[in-house]
C-alpha beads as a LAMMPS data file, in Angstrom:
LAMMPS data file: protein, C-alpha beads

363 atoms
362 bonds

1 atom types
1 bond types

-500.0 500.0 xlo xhi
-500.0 500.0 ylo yhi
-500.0 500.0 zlo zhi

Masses

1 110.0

Atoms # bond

1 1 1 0.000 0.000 0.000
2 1 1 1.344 3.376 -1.050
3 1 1 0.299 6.606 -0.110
4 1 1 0.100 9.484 -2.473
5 1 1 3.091 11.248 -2.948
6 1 1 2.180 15.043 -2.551
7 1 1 5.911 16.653 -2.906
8 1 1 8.295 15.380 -5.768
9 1 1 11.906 16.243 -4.444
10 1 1 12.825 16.516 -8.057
11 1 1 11.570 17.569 -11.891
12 1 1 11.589 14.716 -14.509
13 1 1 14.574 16.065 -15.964
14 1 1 16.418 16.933 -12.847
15 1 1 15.616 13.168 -12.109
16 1 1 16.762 11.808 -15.234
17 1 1 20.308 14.025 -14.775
18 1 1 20.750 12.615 -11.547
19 1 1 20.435 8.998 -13.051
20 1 1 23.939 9.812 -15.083
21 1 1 25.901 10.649 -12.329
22 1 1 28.335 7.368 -11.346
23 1 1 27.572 6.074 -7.876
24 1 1 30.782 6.589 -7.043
25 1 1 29.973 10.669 -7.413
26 1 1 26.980 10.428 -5.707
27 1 1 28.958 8.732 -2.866
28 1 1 31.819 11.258 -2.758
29 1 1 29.197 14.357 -3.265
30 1 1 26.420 12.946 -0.390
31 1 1 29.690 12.231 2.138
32 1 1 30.940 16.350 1.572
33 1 1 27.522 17.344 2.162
34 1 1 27.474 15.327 5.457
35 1 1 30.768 17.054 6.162
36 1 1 29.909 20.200 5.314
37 1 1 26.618 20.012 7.216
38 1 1 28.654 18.915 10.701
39 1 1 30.764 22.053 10.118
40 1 1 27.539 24.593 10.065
41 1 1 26.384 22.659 13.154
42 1 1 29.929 23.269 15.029
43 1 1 29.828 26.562 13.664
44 1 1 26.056 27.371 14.954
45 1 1 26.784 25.923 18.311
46 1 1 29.879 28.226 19.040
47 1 1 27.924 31.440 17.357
48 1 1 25.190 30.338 19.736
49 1 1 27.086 30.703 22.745
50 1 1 27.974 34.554 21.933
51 1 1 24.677 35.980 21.275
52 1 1 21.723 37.248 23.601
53 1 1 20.999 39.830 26.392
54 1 1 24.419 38.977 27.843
55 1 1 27.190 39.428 24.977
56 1 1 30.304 37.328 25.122
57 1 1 32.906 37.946 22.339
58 1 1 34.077 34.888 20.509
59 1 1 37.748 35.492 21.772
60 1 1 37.034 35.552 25.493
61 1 1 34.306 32.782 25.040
62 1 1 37.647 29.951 23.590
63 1 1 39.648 31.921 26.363
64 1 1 36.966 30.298 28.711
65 1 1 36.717 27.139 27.533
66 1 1 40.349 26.589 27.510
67 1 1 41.166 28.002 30.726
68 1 1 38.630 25.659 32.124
69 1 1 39.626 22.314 30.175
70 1 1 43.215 22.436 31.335
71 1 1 42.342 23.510 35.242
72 1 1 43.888 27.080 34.837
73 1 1 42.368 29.830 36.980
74 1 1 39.447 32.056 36.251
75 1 1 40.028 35.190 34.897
76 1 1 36.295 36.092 34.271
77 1 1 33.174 37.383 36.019
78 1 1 31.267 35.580 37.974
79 1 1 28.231 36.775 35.529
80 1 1 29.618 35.219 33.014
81 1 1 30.241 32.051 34.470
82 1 1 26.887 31.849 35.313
83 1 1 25.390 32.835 32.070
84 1 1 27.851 30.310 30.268
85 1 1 27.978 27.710 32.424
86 1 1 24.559 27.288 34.067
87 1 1 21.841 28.817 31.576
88 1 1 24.052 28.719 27.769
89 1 1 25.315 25.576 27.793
90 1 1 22.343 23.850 29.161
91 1 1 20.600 25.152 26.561
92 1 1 22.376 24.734 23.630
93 1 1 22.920 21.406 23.908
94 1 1 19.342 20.535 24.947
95 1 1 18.226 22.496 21.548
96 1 1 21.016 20.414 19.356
97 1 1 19.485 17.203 21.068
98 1 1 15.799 18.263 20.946
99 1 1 16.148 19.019 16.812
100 1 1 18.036 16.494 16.111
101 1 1 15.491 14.038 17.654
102 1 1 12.527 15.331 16.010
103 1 1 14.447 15.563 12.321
104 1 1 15.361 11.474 12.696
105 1 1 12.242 10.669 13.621
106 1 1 10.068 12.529 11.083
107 1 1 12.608 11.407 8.819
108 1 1 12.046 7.827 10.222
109 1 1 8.259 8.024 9.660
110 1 1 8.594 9.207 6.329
111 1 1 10.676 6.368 5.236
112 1 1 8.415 4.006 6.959
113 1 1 5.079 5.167 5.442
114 1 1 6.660 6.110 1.969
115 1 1 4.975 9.355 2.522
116 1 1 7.184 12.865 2.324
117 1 1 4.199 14.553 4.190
118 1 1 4.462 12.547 8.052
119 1 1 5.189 14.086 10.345
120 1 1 6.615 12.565 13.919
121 1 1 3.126 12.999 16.166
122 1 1 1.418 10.948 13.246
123 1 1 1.134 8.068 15.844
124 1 1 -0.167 10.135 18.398
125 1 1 3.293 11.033 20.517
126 1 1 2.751 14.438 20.865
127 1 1 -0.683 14.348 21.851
128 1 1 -0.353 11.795 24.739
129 1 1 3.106 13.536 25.708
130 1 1 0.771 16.887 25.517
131 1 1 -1.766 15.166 27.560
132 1 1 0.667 14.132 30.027
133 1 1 2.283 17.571 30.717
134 1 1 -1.036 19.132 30.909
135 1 1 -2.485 16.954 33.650
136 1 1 1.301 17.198 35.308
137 1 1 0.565 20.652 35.327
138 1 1 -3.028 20.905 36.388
139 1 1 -1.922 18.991 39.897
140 1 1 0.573 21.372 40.111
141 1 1 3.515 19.099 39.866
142 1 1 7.360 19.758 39.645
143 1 1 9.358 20.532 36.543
144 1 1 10.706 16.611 37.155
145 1 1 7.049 15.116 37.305
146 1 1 5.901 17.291 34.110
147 1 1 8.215 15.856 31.960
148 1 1 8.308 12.207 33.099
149 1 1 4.270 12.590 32.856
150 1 1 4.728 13.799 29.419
151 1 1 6.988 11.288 28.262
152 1 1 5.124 8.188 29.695
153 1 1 2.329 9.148 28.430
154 1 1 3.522 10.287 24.909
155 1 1 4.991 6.094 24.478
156 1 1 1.516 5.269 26.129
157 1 1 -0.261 6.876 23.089
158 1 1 2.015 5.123 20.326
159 1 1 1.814 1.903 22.290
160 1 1 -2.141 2.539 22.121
161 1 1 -2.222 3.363 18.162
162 1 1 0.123 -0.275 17.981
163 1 1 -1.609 -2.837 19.486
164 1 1 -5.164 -1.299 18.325
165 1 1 -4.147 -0.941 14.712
166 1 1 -2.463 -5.014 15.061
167 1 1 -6.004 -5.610 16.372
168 1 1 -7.646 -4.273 13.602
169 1 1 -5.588 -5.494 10.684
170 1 1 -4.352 -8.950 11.329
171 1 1 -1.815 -8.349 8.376
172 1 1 -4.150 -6.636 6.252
173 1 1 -3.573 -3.260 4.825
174 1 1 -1.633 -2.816 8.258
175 1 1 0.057 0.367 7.257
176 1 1 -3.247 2.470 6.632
177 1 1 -4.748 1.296 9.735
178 1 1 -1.524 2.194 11.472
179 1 1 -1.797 5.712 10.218
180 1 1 -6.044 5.728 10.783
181 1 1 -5.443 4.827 14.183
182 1 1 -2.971 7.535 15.287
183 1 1 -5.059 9.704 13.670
184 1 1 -8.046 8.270 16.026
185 1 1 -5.453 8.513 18.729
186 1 1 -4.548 11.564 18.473
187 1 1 -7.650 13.210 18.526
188 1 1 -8.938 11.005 21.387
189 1 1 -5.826 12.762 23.515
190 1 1 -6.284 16.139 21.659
191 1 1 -9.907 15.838 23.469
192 1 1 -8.475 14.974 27.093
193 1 1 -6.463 18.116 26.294
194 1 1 -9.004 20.327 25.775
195 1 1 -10.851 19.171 29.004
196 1 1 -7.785 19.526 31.325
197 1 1 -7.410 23.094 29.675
198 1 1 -11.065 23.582 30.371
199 1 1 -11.294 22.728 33.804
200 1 1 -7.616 24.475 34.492
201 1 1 -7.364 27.859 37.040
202 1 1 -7.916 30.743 34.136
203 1 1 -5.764 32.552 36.201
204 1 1 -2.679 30.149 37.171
205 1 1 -2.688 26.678 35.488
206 1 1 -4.253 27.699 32.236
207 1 1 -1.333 30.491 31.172
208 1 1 1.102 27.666 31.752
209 1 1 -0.494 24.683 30.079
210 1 1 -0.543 27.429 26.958
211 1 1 2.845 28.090 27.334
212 1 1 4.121 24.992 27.712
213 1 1 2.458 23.958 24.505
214 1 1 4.002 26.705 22.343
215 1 1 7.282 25.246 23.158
216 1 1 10.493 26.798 24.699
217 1 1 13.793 26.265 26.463
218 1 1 13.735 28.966 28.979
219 1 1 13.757 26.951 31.905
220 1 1 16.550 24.003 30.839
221 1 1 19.102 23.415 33.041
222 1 1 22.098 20.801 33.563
223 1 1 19.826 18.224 34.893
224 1 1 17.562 18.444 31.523
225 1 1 21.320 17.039 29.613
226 1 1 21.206 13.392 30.914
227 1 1 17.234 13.185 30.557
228 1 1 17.338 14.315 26.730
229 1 1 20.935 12.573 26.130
230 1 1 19.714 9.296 27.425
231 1 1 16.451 8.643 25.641
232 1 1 18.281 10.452 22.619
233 1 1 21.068 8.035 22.334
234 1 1 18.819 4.511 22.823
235 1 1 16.985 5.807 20.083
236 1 1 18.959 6.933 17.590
237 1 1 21.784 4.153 17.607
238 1 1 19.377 1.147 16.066
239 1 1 17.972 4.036 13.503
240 1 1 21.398 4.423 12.390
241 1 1 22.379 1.294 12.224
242 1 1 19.440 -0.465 10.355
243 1 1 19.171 2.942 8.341
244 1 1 19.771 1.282 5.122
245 1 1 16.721 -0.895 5.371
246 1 1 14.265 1.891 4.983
247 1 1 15.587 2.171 1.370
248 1 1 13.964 -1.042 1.209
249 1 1 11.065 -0.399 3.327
250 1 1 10.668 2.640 0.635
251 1 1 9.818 -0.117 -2.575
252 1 1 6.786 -1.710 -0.534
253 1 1 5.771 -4.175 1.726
254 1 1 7.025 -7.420 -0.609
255 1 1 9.248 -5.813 -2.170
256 1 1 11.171 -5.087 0.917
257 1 1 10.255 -8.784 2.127
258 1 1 11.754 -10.452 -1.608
259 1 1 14.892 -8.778 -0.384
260 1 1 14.933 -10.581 2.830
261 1 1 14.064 -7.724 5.120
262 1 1 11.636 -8.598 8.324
263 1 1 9.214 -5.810 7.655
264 1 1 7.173 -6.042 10.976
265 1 1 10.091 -6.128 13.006
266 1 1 11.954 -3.189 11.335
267 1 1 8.577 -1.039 11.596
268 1 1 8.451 -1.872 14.905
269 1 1 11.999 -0.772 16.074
270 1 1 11.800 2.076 14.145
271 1 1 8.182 3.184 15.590
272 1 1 9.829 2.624 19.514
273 1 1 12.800 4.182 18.533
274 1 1 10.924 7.830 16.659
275 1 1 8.553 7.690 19.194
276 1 1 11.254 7.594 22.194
277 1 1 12.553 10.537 20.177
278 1 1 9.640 12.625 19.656
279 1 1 8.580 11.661 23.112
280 1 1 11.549 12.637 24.763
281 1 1 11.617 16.038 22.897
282 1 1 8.267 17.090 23.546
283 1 1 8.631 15.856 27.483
284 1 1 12.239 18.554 27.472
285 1 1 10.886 21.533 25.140
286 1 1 7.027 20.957 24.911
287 1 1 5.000 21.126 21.212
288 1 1 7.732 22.180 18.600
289 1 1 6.157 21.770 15.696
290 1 1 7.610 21.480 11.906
291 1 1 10.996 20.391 12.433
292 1 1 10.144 16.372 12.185
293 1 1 8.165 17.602 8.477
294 1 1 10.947 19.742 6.867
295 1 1 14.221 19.181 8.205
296 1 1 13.829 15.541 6.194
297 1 1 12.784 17.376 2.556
298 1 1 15.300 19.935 2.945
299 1 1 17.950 16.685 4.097
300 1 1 16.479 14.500 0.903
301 1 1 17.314 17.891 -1.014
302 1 1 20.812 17.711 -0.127
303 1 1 22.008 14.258 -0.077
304 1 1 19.076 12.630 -2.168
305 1 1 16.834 9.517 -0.534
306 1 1 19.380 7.175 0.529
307 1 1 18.683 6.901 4.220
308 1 1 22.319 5.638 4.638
309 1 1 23.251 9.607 4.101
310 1 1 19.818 11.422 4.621
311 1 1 19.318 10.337 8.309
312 1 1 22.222 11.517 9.299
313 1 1 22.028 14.817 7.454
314 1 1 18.995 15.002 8.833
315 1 1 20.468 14.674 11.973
316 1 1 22.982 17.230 12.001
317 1 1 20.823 19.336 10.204
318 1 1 17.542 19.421 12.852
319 1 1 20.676 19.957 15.473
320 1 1 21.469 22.926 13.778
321 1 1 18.246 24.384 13.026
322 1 1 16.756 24.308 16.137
323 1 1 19.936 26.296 17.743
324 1 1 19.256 28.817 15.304
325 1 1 15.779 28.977 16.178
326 1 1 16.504 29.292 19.949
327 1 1 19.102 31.955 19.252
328 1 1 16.458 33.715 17.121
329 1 1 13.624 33.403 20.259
330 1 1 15.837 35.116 22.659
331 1 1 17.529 37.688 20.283
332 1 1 15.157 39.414 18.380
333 1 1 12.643 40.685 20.738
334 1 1 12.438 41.879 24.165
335 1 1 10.855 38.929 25.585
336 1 1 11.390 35.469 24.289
337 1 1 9.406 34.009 21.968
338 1 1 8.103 30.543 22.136
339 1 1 9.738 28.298 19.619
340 1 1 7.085 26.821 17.938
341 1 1 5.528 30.729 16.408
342 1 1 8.905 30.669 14.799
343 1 1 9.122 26.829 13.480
344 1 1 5.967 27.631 11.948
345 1 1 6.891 31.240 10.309
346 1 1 9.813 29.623 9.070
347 1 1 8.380 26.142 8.201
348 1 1 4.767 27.062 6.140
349 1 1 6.401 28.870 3.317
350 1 1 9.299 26.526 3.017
351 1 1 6.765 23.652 2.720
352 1 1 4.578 25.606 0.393
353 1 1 7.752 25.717 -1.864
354 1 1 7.913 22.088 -1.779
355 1 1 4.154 22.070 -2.558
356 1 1 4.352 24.557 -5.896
357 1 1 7.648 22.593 -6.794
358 1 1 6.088 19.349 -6.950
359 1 1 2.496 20.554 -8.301
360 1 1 2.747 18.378 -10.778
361 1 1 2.417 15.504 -8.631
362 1 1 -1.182 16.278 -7.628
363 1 1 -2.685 16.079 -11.501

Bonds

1 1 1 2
2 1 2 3
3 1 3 4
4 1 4 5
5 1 5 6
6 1 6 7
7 1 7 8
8 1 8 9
9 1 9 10
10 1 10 11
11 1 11 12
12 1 12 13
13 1 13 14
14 1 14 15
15 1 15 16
16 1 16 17
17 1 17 18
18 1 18 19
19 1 19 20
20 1 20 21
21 1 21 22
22 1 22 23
23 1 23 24
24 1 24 25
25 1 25 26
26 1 26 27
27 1 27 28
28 1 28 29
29 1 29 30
30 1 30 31
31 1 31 32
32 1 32 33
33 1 33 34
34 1 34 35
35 1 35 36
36 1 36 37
37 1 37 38
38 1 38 39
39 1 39 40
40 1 40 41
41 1 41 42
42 1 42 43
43 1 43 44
44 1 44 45
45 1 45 46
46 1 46 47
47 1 47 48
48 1 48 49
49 1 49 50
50 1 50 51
51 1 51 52
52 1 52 53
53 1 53 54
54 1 54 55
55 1 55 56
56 1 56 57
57 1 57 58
58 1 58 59
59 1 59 60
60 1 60 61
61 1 61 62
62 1 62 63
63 1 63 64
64 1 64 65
65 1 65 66
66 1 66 67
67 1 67 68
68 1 68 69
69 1 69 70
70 1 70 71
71 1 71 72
72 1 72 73
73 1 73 74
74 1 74 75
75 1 75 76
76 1 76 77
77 1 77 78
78 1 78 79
79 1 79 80
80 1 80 81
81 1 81 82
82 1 82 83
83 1 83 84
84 1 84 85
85 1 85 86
86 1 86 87
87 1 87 88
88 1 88 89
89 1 89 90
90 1 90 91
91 1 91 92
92 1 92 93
93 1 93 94
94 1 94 95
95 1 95 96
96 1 96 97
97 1 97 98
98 1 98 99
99 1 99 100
100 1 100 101
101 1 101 102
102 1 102 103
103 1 103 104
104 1 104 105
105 1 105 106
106 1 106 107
107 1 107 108
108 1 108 109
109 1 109 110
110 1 110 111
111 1 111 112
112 1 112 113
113 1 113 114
114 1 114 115
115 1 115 116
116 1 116 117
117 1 117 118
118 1 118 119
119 1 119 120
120 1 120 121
121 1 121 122
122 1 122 123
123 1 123 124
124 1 124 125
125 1 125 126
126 1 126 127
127 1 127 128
128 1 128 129
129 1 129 130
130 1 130 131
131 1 131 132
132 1 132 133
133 1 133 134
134 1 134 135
135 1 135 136
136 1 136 137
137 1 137 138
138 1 138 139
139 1 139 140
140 1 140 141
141 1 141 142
142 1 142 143
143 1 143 144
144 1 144 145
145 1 145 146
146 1 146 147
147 1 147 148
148 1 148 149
149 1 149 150
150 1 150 151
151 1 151 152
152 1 152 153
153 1 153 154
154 1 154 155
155 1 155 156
156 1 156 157
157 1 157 158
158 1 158 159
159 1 159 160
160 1 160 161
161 1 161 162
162 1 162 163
163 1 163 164
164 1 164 165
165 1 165 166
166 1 166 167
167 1 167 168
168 1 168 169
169 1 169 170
170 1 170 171
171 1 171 172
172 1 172 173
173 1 173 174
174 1 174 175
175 1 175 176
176 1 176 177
177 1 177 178
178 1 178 179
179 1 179 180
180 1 180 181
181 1 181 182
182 1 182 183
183 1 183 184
184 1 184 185
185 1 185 186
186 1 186 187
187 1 187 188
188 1 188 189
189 1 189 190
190 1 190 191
191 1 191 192
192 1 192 193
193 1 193 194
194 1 194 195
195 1 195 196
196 1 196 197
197 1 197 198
198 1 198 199
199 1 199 200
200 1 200 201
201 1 201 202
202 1 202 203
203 1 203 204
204 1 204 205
205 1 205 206
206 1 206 207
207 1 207 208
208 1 208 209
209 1 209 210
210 1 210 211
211 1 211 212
212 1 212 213
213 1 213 214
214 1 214 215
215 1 215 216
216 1 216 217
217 1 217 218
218 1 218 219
219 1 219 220
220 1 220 221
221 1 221 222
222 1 222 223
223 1 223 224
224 1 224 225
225 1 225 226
226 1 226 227
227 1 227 228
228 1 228 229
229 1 229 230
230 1 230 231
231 1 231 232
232 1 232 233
233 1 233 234
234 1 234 235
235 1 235 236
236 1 236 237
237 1 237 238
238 1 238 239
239 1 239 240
240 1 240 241
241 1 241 242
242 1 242 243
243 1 243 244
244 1 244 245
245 1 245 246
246 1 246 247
247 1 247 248
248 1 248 249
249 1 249 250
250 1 250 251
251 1 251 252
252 1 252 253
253 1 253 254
254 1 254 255
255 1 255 256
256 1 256 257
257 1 257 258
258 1 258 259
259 1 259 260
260 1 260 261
261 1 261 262
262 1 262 263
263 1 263 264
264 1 264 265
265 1 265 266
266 1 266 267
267 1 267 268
268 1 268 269
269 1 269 270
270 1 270 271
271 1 271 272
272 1 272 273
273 1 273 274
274 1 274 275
275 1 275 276
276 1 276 277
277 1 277 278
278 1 278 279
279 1 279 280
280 1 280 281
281 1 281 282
282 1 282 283
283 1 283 284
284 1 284 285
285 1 285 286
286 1 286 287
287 1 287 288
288 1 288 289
289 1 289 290
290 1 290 291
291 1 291 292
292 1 292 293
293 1 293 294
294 1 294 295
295 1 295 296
296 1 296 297
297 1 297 298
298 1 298 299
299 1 299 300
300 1 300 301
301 1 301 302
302 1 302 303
303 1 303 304
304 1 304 305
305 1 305 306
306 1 306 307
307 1 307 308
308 1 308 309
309 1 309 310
310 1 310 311
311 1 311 312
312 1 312 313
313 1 313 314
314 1 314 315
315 1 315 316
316 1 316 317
317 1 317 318
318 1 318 319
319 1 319 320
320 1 320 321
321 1 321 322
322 1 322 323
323 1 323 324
324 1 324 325
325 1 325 326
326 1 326 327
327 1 327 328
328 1 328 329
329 1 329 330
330 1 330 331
331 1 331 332
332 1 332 333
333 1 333 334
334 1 334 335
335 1 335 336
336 1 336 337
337 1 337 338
338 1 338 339
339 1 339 340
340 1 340 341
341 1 341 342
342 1 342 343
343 1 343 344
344 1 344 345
345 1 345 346
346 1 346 347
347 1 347 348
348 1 348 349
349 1 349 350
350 1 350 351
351 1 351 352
352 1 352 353
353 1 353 354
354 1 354 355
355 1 355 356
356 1 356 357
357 1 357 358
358 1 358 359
359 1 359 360
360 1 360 361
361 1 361 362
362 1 362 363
């Protein structure tokens, strides 16, 4: 079963261009780009330590960071170790980890539905993990609770759209009931969202569920490294290894079993592993939305559809982006602005692009 194809990367000529060029090119070209793409992120993640309300020149911020990896003594204010040490570095790797989760696993889904227009809450992870946060919240709970509500919760819903949609199939069309079931799913938590929101304090709990749904990193600290890094690394280590059998995932269901390739075991790893990623993001930095839909096209764009090089560009690439984005919430205004306004600014015209490039696809 094959879902509609909405977005062609390519035109029939660039395509048939692209069918000249010698794998060995293609190899040589998709490894720079990988390259190329790690030095941006390295490049975006020392940039992002020198900008916002507290200034630190590039010079004095490598003067830091060496004086402190060899033990010498401190020749800065204690402002500025604060600011670097306790609120910028918290964040900025917490932003690299949160984008770079959501970019695999949209790019994940995509491979596994053969459908450029998933997204990762097409299961129904953000809406549990939403769920989750918002009940957290309406109890008043800790910072700790919130996000361990919002992550059980957000594997609770995924489990839910699994087992229902096995249910339903028995091996039948088991893809489109997969995807018919999140959808059911996620509007069944989307409901239980609504509620908690209605019965929340307008005054107190109601502000804050809103918030915390519009996404931001204002309030990361150290502790929030190990709880993104963990779930983060289980996650993304068997996507990158069995990476290369979503290219055969991407021919069909018997297609990619004539090639020897366990489909329902593959889905299934893959669907724990996005949905530990997407879980875990949402649980750190609340509803970001757009990164798991375009980071992957603009990846595919780069290094073409061979997972072997486009999940890891996509990667690097949702690691960058989101940096930028947080450097952009708490530079250009006054006040900070939540990161998903921004995601979607940036992401609606970039994915109406992809729509008017691959019109022809819809006639």
């Amino acid at each position: 079963m094959r879902f509609p194809n909405a977005v062609n990367d390519e035109s029939v000529q660039n395509k048939a261009v692209a069918a000249n060029v010698p794998p060995k090119v293609k190899l040589i070209r998709s490894r720079l780009v990988l390259v190329i793409l790690f030095i941006i992120l390295v490049v975006i993640f020392f940039w992002s330590f020198t900008v916002g309300r507290y200034a630190i020149p590039l010079p004095e911020l490598l003067t830091v960071f060496f004086r402190k990896m060899f033990g010498l003594s401190a020749t800065w204010s204690a402002t500025m170790e604060t600011v670097l040490f306790n609120i910028r570095i918290p964040r900025i790797i917490v932003a690299l980890i949160i984008g770079a989760a959501l970019a695999a696993s949209g790019a994940a889904y995509q491979g596994l539905f053969r459908n450029p227009m998933v997204s990762p809450d097409i299961l129904g992870a953000s809406a549990g993990a939403g769920f989750g946060a918002a009940m957290a919240i309406l109890y008043s709970a800790d910072a700790l609770t919130i996000q361990l509500a919002a992550f059980v919760f957000g594997i609770i819903a995924v489990m839910l759209t699994y087992f229902i949609s096995r249910l339903i199939a028995k091996g039948n069309n088991s893809v489109l009931v997969l995807v018919l079931t999140g959808m059911v799913v996620t509007s069944l938590f989307a409901a239980f969202i609504s509620l908690a929101k209605y019965t929340a304090d307008p005054n107190n709990k109601l502000p804050e569920i809103s918030f915390w749904f519009m996404g931001g990193l204002a309030s990361i600290t150290a502790k929030n490294i190990s709880r993104s890094l963990i779930p983060f690394v289980i996650g993304i280590i068997p996507m990158l290894l069995f990476r290369y059998k979503l290219n055969a995932l991407s021919f069909g269901e018997e297609e990619a079993q004539s090639l020897g390739v366990d489909t329902k075991k593959i889905r299934f790893i893959f669907i724990i592993c996005a949905t530990l990623l997407t879980a875990s993001a949402v649980a750190t930095g609340g509803m970001i939305g757009w990164v798991g839909l375009i980071i992957p096209h603009l990846a595919r764009m780069l290094v073409g559809p061979n997972y072997k090089f486009m999940l890891p560009a996509s990667v690097l690439l949702g690691g960058a982006y989101l940096l930028l984005i947080d450097d952009l919430s708490r530079t250009i205004f006054a006040v900070e602005i939540p990161l998903s306004i921004l995601t979607a600014i940036i992401g609606a015209p970039f994915f109406i692009y992809l729509l008017f490039k691959g019109k022809d696809s819809w006639t």
